[in-house]
Every structure is written in C-alpha cells, then in structure tokens.
C-alpha positions in Angstrom: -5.6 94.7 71.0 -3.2 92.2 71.8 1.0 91.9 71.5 2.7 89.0 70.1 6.6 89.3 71.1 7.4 85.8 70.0 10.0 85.8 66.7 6.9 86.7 64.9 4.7 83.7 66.1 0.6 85.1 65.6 -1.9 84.8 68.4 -5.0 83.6 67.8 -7.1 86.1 65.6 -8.5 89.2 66.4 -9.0 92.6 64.3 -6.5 94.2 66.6 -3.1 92.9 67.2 0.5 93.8 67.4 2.9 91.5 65.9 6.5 92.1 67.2 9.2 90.4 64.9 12.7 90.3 65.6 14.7 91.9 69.3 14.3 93.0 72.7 14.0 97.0 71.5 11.3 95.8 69.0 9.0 94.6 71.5 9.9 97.4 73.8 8.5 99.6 71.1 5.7 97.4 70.5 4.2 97.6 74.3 5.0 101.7 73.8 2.9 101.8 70.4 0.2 99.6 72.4 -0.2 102.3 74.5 -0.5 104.7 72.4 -3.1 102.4 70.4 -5.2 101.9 74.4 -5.4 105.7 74.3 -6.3 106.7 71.1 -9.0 103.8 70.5 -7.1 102.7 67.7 -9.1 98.8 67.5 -9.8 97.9 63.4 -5.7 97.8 62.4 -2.9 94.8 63.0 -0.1 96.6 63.6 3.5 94.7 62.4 6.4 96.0 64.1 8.7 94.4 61.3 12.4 93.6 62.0 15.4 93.5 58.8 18.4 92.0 60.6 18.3 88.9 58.4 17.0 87.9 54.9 14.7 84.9 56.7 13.3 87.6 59.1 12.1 89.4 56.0 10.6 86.4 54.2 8.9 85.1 57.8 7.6 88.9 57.3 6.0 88.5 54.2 4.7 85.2 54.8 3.2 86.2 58.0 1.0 89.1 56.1 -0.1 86.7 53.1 -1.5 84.8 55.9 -2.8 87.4 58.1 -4.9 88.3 54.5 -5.9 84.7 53.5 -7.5 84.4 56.8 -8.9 88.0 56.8 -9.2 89.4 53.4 -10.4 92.7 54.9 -7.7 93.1 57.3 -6.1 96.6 57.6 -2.3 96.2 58.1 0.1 98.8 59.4 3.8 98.3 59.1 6.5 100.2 61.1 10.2 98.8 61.8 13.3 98.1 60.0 11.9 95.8 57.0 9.2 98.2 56.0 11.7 101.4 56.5 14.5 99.5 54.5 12.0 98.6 51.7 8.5 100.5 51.5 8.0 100.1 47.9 8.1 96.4 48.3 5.6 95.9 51.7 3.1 98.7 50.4 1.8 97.0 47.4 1.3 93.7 49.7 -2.3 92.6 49.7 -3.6 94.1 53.2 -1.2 96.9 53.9 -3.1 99.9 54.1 0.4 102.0 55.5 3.8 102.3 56.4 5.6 104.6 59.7 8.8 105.3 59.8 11.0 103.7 61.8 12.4 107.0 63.2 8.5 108.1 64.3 6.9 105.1 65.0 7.5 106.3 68.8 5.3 109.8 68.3 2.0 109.6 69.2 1.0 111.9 66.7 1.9 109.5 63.8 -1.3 107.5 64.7 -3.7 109.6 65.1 -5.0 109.1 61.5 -6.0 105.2 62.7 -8.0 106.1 65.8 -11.6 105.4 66.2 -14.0 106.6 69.1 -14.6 102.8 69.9 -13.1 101.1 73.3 -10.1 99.4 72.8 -9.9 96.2 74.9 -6.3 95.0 76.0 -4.9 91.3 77.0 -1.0 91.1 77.3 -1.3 87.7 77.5 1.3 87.4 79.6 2.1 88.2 83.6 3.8 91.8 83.8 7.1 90.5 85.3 10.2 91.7 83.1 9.9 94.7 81.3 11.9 96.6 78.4 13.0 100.1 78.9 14.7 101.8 75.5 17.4 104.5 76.3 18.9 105.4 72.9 17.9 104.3 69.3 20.7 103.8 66.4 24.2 103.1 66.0 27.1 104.6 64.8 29.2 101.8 64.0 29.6 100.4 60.3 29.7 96.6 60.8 29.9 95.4 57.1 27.0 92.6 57.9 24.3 94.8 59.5 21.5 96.6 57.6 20.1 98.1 60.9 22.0 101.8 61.0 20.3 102.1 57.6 17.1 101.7 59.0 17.4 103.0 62.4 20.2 106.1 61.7 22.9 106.8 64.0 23.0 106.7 67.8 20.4 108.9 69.8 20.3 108.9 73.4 17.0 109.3 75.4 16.9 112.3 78.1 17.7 111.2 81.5 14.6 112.5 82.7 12.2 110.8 79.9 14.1 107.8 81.0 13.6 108.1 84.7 9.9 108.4 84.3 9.1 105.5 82.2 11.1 103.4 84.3 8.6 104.9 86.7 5.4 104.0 84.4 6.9 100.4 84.2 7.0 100.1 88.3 3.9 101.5 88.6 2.5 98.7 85.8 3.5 95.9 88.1 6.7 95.1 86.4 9.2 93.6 88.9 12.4 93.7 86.6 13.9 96.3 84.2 15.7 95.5 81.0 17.6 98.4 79.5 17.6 97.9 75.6 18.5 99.7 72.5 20.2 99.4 69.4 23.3 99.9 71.2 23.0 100.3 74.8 26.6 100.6 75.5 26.9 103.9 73.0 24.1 105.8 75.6 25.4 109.2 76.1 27.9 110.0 73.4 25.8 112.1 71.3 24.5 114.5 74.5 26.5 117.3 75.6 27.4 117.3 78.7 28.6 113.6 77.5 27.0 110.6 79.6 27.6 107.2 79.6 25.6 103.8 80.3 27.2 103.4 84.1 25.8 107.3 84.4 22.0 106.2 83.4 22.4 103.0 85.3 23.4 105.1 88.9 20.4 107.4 88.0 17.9 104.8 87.5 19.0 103.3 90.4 19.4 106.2 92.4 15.9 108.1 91.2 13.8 104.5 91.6 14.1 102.9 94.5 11.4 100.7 94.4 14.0 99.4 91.0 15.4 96.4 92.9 16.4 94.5 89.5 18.2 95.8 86.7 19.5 94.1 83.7 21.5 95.0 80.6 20.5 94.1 76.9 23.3 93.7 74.6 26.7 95.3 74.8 29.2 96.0 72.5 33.0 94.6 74.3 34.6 97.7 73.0 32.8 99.7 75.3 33.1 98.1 78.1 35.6 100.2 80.2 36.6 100.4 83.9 33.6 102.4 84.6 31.6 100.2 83.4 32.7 97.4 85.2 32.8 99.0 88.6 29.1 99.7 88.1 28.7 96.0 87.6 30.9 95.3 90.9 29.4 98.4 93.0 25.6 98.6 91.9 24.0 95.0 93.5 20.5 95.6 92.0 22.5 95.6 88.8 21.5 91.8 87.3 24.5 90.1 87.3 24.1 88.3 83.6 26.2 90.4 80.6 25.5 89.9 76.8 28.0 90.4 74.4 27.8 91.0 70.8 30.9 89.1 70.1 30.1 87.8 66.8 33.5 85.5 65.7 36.7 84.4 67.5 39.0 85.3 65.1 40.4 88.5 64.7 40.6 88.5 61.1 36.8 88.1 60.7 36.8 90.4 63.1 38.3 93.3 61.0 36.6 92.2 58.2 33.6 92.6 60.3 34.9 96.3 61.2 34.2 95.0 64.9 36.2 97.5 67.3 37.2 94.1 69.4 40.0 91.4 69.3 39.4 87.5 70.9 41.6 88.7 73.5 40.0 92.0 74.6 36.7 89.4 75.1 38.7 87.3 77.5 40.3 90.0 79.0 37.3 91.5 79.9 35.5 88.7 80.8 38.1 87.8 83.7 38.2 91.6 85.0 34.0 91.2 85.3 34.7 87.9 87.2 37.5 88.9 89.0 35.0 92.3 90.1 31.6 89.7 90.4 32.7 86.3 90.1 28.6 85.7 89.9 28.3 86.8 86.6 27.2 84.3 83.9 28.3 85.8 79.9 26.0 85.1 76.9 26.8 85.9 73.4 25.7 86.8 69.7 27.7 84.6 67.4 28.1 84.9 63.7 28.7 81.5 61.8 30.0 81.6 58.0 30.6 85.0 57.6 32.2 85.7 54.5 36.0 84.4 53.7 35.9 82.1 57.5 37.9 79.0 56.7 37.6 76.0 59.0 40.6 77.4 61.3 39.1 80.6 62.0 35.7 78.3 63.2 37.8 76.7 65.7 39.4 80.3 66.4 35.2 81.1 67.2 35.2 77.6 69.3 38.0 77.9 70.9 36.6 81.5 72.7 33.3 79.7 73.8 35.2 78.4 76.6 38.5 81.0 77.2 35.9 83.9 77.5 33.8 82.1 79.6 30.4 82.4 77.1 27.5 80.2 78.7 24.7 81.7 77.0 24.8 81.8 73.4 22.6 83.0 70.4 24.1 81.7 67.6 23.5 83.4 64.1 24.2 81.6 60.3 25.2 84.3 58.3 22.9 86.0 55.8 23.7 88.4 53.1 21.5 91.3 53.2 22.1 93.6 50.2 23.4 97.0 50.6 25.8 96.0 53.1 29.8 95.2 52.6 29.6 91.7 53.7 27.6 90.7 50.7 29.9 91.6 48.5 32.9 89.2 49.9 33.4 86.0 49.0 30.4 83.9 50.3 30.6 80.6 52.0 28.9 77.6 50.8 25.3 77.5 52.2 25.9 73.7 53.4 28.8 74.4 55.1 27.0 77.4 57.5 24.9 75.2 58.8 26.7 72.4 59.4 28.8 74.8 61.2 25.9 76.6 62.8 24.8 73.0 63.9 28.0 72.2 65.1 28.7 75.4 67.2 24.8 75.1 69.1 25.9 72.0 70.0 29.0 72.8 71.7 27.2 75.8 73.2 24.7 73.0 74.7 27.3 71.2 76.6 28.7 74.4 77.6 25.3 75.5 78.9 24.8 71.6 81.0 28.5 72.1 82.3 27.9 75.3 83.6 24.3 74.1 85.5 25.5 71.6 87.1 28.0 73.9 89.1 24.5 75.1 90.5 23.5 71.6 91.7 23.2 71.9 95.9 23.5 75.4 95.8 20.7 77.8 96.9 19.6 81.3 94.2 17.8 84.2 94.1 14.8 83.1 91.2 12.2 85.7 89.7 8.9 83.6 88.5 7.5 84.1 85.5 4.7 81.8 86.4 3.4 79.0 88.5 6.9 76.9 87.9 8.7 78.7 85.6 11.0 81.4 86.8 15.4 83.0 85.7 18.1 83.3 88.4 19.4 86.7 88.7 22.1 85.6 86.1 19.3 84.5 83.4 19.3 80.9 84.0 16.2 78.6 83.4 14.4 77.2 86.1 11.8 74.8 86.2 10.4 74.3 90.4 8.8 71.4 91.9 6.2 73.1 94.2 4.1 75.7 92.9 5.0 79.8 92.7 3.8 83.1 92.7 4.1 85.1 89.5 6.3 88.2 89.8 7.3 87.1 93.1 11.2 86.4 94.7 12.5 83.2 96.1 15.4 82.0 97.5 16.0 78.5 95.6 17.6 75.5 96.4 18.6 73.4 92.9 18.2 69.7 92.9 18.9 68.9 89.5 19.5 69.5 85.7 17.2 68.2 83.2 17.3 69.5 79.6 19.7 72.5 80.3 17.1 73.9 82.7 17.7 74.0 87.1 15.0 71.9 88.6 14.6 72.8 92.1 12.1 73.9 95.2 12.0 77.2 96.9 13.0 77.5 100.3 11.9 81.1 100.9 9.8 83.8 99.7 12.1 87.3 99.8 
C-alpha cells in the first residue's frame, strides 16, 4: 500500500495504492484511511480519494482511472471524496470501479471492512515523516456561489477536543516533527459545539496537552474570522508557525459580494497590518480566484493592487471554473482566453512579489525544518535549498546566502 499526495500524480504500480487528488484535508484523510487499510489487511484495492473543487480536477479524475485500467485491466478501484460523492452515478459505471464511500464515512473504520483480506499489508510512505496533517472539523457553512464543496462535504462539524488531542499525539509518536491543522474551514472550529469553542481554544489545548508539539501551523483561514483572539494567539503562542493563509479570493469588493465572501479588500489589509504589527515575522499567502464571473479589467487591477497593500507573498492562484449546481455558473461568464491571460499575468506578478520578498532574507540567519538531505521551509513556509548536507526532520539555525529561482540558498550554522 502506498499514498500518492501529489495533485493526483500515480506512483509507480502496485495492486495497492492510495491516490490523493486535490488539498491538504484530502491527504490528511488519505494517511487516516491508510491506516485503517495497515490494520485491516486491506492489499488487492487502489483506493482514490477524489477531490470536486474544479471541473479539471474531475477530468484529471477520470483520466487517471482509464489509465489505472489500461495498465491493469483487473484492477479493483474504490472511490471516496468529493467527485465520487457529488456524482456516483457517473464514476460507478467507470471500467474498474468496483465501489463508492461516502464522503461523510470515508473516516469510519467500519466502512471498510467489506475490502479486507487476511493477507499482510506492506506499507512505504515514500516520503520522510516530517510535516504532518491533523483534521479538526469537516464542512462549511458558508454559501460561496463558486464552491461545490459544502454539497459534498455538508456543513461545518467540529472534531472533539479530546479525539483531537490524541491524534496529535499518534502523529508525535509517528516521528512527525511539525503539525498542520486542516479542514474544510479551520477558522469555523467550534461553532457547532456547545459549550462554543473556537480555533485560538484548540490551538492553546494542543499546545498546552502536547508538549513535545514544538511546531504548529495553520491551513487555510477564512479573513472574516480572524478576530482579536485570534490574533493574540498568533502574537502569544511562539510554537505557533508564523506563516497565515488566506482564502482571499478577488480584490474587489464587488466580486466579493458576488462571491457571497463575508470580507471587503480593506478588512484583508486591515488585518494583515494588526498580524504584523502583533508578529512582524509573519509571511501571508493566499487563494486567488481569476475570471470569476462579471470581473472586468478594473476589478483585476482592484485583485493586483491587494497583492502588495495586504502584504500577500505566497500565492495559489486559481482560473475560474464553472462547476454546475453552483450560483456562479449561472452569471455571465468571462471569455476562456481572457482567464488565462489573466491568470498568467497575476502568477507572474505573484513571482516578483515572491523574489522581492527573499531577498529581504539575504544575510540574515532562520530557523529551517528539513525535509531531506538539502531541502528544507523556514518557520514562515519559505523554500530553501542548503549547500552542505542535512538531517531529515531535524532543526537548524540558517544563514541565507542567496536567491536563485524564488528559493533561499544557504548553509546551516547550527543544529537546534
């Protein structure tokens, strides 16, 4: 059994993989199902954890199980995940598929016991155990016009504290060095649990409960929800990974509303200073949406413009793609050409950004995490590529020479 976390990218073949398409909480899941496959013996199925947030992630879907078939025309497919909740009808009669979990169960245990075997599984990650995904709610309760995920996934549902706290546990105990806290919508945590909570609350307990935690970062957040509690757990908590994500999505307020986004371009700027002005260390990144419906050229630049005022370093950027069922693909669409010229013109504005922003590091000495023998992130996410070899999983203290290609060359000084 193997996992492939990689936009969908297959490892070489075997009769037991997991392919993970699509985000962070996706190939959280993926390493939980793994486990559950390890225990069970579960070794004759591919398992596709399949992802719905786009139409090309669904047609990368589909051609990725033709192949898997041409290659292995007795290959036993299981899907689970958005695509295959959003449209089981369409995946089940695909040449290979032998079943579909729900989304909402593909987490219980029980739902495979139907696949196991009394053979040995036999694992290889494939990778070093150095960052690690910890899930703390599933689902949203917002109504963006462009996202087909609450449809898949429901609305928000926080994880108990506790269950929390002990896989964040299971995760140390694996080897894993640094925590990621993920989710559809991280920043929601809490809401739906009486007595309420909130993400600074889980964050404190983690923290708190799992000492041996020494680095914790945050997956997406939503800039409506980031409040003054928030931010004096970013200021206060120093294990806390000082690199926030936004889901900003345009920089223009009306695209905004038409969005239904719960933001305005200045709440992002605000917001951004007040986390500088609390931990001037903090480097932004960002989701960005290009050509959503009705954006004219001035509300690009609006999006532009907000690159640099909010301080965004970071950036995913997204051409817009009508998925059916949703508001957004009923508003008048922009011309195909004209997304990704803007698209195109956007990454490379967020490229310069990126190179402006590295060299500020040039002579200065970070904390790195390495992810191998030369690769390793700063504690705000940044690439970095080292001169003299390193020790997976391990902390250094490193000087940075040089920029080459948007990544910090450097040497380590120290081990920490």
């Amino acid at each position: 059994m193997q996992v492939s976390s990689a936009g969908g990218e297959l490892l070489p073949m075997d009769a037991n993989n997991i392919i993970s398409f699509g985000c962070r909480l996706n190939a959280c899941e993926s390493d939980i199902i793994k486990g559950f496959a390890e225990e069970l013996g579960i070794v004759d199925f591919t398992l596709i954890n399949t992802c719905a947030v786009t139409a090309e992630a669904e047609r990368k879907l589909r051609q990725t199980i033709r192949k898997l078939h041409c290659q292995n025309p007795d290959i036993k497919i299981i899907l689970t995940g958005c695509a295959s909740e959003l449209h089981p009808e369409r995946y089940i009669k695909m040449d290979g598929v032998v079943g579909i979990i729900s989304n909402r169960t593909k987490l219980s245990k029980s739902e495979y016991l139907k696949y196991a075997t009394d053979k040995p599984a036999v694992f290889n990650l494939g990778h070093p155990k150095v960052r690690g995904f910890l899930q703390i709610q599933n689902g949203c309760d917002q109504k963006c016009t462009y996202c087909i995920v609450r449809l898949t996934r429901g609305n928000n549902v926080s994880f108990c504290e506790d269950d929390i706290l002990n896989r964040a546990k299971a995760l140390i105990n694996k080897g894993y060095k640094e925590i990621i806290l993920t989710g559809v919508n991280i920043s929601s945590y809490g809401r739906d649990m009486e007595p309420k909570r909130n993400l600074p609350f889980i964050i404190r307990y983690l923290l708190k409960n799992v000492p041996e935690l020494t680095r914790l970062g945050l997956s997406s957040l939503d800039p409506a929800d980031i409040d003054d509690d928030l931010i004096e757990t970013i200021k206060s908590e120093e294990k806390l990974l000082p690199h926030i994500h936004e889901s900003v999505q345009s920089g223009d307020d009306m695209i905004l509303k038409r969005m239904a986004r719960r933001h305005t371009r200045n709440q992002v700027i605000e917001i951004n200073e007040k986390i500088l002005h609390a931990r001037p260390d903090v480097i932004f990144g960002a989701d960005i949406i290009v050509g959503f419906p009705t954006e004219t050229d001035e509300m690009f630049l609006g999006t532009k413009k907000l690159l640099t005022e909010a301080n965004l370093s970071l950036l995913h950027i997204f051409p817009f793609s009508k998925r059916p069922g949703t508001p957004a693909s009923l508003m008048p669409q922009i011309e195909k050409k004209v997304i990704t010229n803007r698209a195109k013109e956007l990454r490379k504005l967020a490229n310069d950004i990126l190179t402006k922003k590295l060299t500020e590091y040039l002579g200065k000495d970070v904390i790195i995490l390495a992810e191998d023998s030369e690769n390793a992130k700063t504690n705000s996410f940044l690439q970095v590529k080292s001169s003299t070899k390193l020790v997976t999983g391990k902390e250094y203290l490193f000087h940075c020479d040089s920029v080459h290609k948007n990544v910090i060359i450097g040497r380590p000084l120290e081990k920490r």
